[in-house]
C-alpha positions, 0 to 999 in steps of 0.5 A: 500500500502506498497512498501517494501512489493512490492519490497519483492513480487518481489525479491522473484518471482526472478524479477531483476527489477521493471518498475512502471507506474509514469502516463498513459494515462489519465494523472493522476500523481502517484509522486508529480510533480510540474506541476500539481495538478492532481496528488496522493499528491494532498489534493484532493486524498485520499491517498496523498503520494508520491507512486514512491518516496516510491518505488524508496527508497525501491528498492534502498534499496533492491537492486532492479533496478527502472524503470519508465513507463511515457505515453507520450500521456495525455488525460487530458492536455489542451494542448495535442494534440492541436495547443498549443501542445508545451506548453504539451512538456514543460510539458512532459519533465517538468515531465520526468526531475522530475523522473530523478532528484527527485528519484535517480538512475533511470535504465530504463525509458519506454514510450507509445506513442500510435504510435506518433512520435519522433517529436510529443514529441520532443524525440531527446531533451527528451533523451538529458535531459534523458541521462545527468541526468541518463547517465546508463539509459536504454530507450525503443522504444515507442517514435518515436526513436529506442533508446536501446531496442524493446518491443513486447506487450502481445505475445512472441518476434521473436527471436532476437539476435542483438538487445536487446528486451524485451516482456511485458505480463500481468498475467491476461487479463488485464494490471490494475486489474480486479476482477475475471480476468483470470490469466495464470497458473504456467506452462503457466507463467514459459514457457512464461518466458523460451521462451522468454529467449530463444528467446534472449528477457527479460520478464517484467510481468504485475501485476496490484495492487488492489485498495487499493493498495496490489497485489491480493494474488492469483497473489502473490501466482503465482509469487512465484511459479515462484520465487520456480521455479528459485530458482531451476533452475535461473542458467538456465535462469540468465545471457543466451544468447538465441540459439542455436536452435531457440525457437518454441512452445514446445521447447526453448534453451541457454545459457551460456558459453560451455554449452547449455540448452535444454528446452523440454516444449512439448514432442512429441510422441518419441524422441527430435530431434535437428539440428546438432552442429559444435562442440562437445558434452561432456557431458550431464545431465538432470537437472530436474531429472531422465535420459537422453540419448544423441546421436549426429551424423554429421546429428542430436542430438537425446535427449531420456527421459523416459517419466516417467522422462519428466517434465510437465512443463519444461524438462531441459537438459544441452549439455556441448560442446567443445567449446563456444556456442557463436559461433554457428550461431542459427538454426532453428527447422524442422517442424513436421507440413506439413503445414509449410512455405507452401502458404496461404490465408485468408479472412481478415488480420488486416488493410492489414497488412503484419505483421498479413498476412495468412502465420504467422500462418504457419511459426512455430513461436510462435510469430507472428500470422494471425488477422483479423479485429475488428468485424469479426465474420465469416473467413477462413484460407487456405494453399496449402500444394504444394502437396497432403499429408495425414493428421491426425492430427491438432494443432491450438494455437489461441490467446484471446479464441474468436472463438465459432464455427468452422470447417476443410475442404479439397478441393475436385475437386473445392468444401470444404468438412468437415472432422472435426468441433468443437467449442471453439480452445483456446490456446492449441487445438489439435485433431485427425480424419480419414485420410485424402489425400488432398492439400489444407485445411481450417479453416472455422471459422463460429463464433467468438466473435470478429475478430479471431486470430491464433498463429499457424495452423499445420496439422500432418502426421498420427502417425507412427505404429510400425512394431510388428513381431510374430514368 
């Protein structure tokens, strides 16, 4: 373990801060706290320094801002959890002050409380303590109480502009390493970070350390193509404002100033076409290289990028306006999927919860999505398209890879026919078939390996055919 090495990996992948996890659940102590022996300085460890007293200097040093995450739930306590439950209070803000006190300047203090409430931590006194020791510290809200900012985990935050938010995502699967874990690639890495931007929201990224306390090289290998990737183009993503168009799966914009940038992560067949603006486009450029044509009318902006020009990673495009973009309310994307905001239902939603009901998959959100219970193997999702429409096409984003066998099928006078069947979905399915006229379609899922879960379900209209004339 070598924190200056840390904090370097980090400046260099374009990281502005660093949020280290102080205890987890299990209650196990990475600072020397005097409260309890179980801890990394006890002469039981083996390491037997002081890991968050390290860091904290060399961030300090570097200029980089601190974070402490502290879960306020403890497993191990005695006391946690019981009828002495005030006696692990005294010890949670025992703690808490210690990192606030012992460590200097602390700009982020970040909780896990495994959906306790303010009462059950006595948050009111806790940030009490918190904010007259570290009066420029930033809380997040996981301890029963709002405080400064919202942390969507392991998904992409709704964009949100009136209140600040911040998604947290792991590299890998999994929060602490694994050996051989499945770690996201650099396209998929730097379009989280984009869209997120987009959405208004800040990313904090999860790498977990390896035992003997390096940061697996292969993840080091990522986070700088990431820091490569910045060093580029940061002037898009640094000190923006998410909108004024609303993020979506292929497409997230910001910015700063006059001037918007238009992140093209997913082309369509031809054209981007965008809402109009109430104000004037100046000018334009294509940041990523090549050429751009722009056209603006009183009914749409129309980006055209020859597609030998179209980044495979992120097409950048910067609309110089006459005007601040700040004032431009944010606008939503028209759908290219019939299936949009249209009615649906399922065979089981999350615990009847609304916030993982049928229609999240059809909302054009990359955000939300349709779960169901742990333990579902067999489900279906089905959407009224309002009237009948011909399909050809499907896109399906499905979250943790868990459906092994699957089919569509339409409603035919009372009976489900298949007109398409496959296996594994993953983050990114599409597919195309024979058209098909019908109103209601369903995702008949026949096997999966836990309860199955769909960002995104859109069915497409059959691809336009341009009209050649012979002479």
């Amino acid at each position: 373990f070598d924190a200056r090495e840390w904090v370097e990996i980090a400046k260099a992948a374009g990281m502005r801060y660093m949020v280290f996890t102080t205890k987890h659940h299990d209650g196990f102590s990475m600072f020397d706290s005097k409260w309890t022996d179980y801890k990394i300085t006890s002469p039981e460890s083996p390491y037997g320094r002081d890991v968050v007293g390290q860091l904290a200097d060399a961030c300090h040093e570097a200029g980089l801002k601190l974070g402490f995450y502290h879960s306020q739930p403890d497993w191990r306590h005695p006391d946690y959890r019981t009828e002495n439950h005030a006696r692990y209070i005294e010890y949670l803000h025992g703690q808490v002050t210690e990192l606030c006190t012992n460590y200097g300047r602390v700009d982020i203090i970040w909780f896990d409380g495994l959906g306790g409430t303010a009462g059950d931590w006595d948050s009111h006194n806790l940030f009490k303590i918190i904010r007259g020791l570290q009066p420029e510290v930033i809380i997040n809200n996981r301890a029963g109480l709002p405080a400064d900012h919202d942390t969507p985990e392991q998904r992409i935050g709704n964009f949100q502009n009136d209140r600040p938010w911040e998604t947290c995502m792991t590299i890998c699967r999994q929060w602490a390493w694994k050996p051989n874990d499945i770690m996201k690639s650099e396209k998929e890495c730097i379009q989280t970070l984009v869209r997120v931007v987009g959405g208004d929201g800040n990313l904090l990224f999860n790498v977990g350390p390896m035992p003997d306390g390096r940061i697996e090289p292969r993840q080091v290998d990522r986070l700088m193509e990431m820091g490569q990737w910045l060093d580029q183009y940061g002037q898009t993503i640094y000190g923006t404002r998410g909108g004024p168009f609303k993020t979506t799966a292929s497409l997230a914009s910001n910015y700063q100033g006059n001037i918007v940038y238009v992140h093209v992560l997913e082309w369509p067949d031809g054209a981007i076409t965008l809402p109009p603006l109430p104000k004037r486009i100046v000018r334009s450029s294509i940041l990523t290289g090549g050429s751009v044509t722009v056209r603006q009318t009183a009914e749409a902006i129309t980006i055209v990028v020859p597609e030998g020009d179209r980044d495979p990673i992120d097409t950048i495009v910067a609309l110089t306006l006459d005007g601040p973009a700040a004032d431009i309310e944010p606008v939503a994307l028209p759908s290219a999927s019939l299936a949009a905001g249209k009615k649906a239902r399922a065979s089981n939603v999350f615990q009847n919860s609304d916030a993982y009901g049928p229609d999240k998959a059809f909302d054009d959100d990359p955000g939300t999505r349709w779960a169901t219970d742990s333990g579902i193997k067999q489900a279906w999702l089905e959407v009224d398209l309002g009237q009948s429409e011909t399909i050809s096409r499907v896109a399906i984003s499905e979250a943790y890879s868990r459906v092994r066998r699957f089919e569509l099928q339409y409603a035919d006078d009372g009976t489900w026919t298949t007109f398409f069947a496959g296996e594994r979905i993953g983050e990114k399915f599409a597919a195309d078939f024979e058209p098909v006229t019908t109103q209601r379609v369903r995702l008949n899922i026949l096997e999966a390996t836990d309860g199955p879960t769909i960002w995104e379900f859109q069915l497409l209209a059959p691809k336009k055919t341009p009209l050649v004339v012979t002479p």
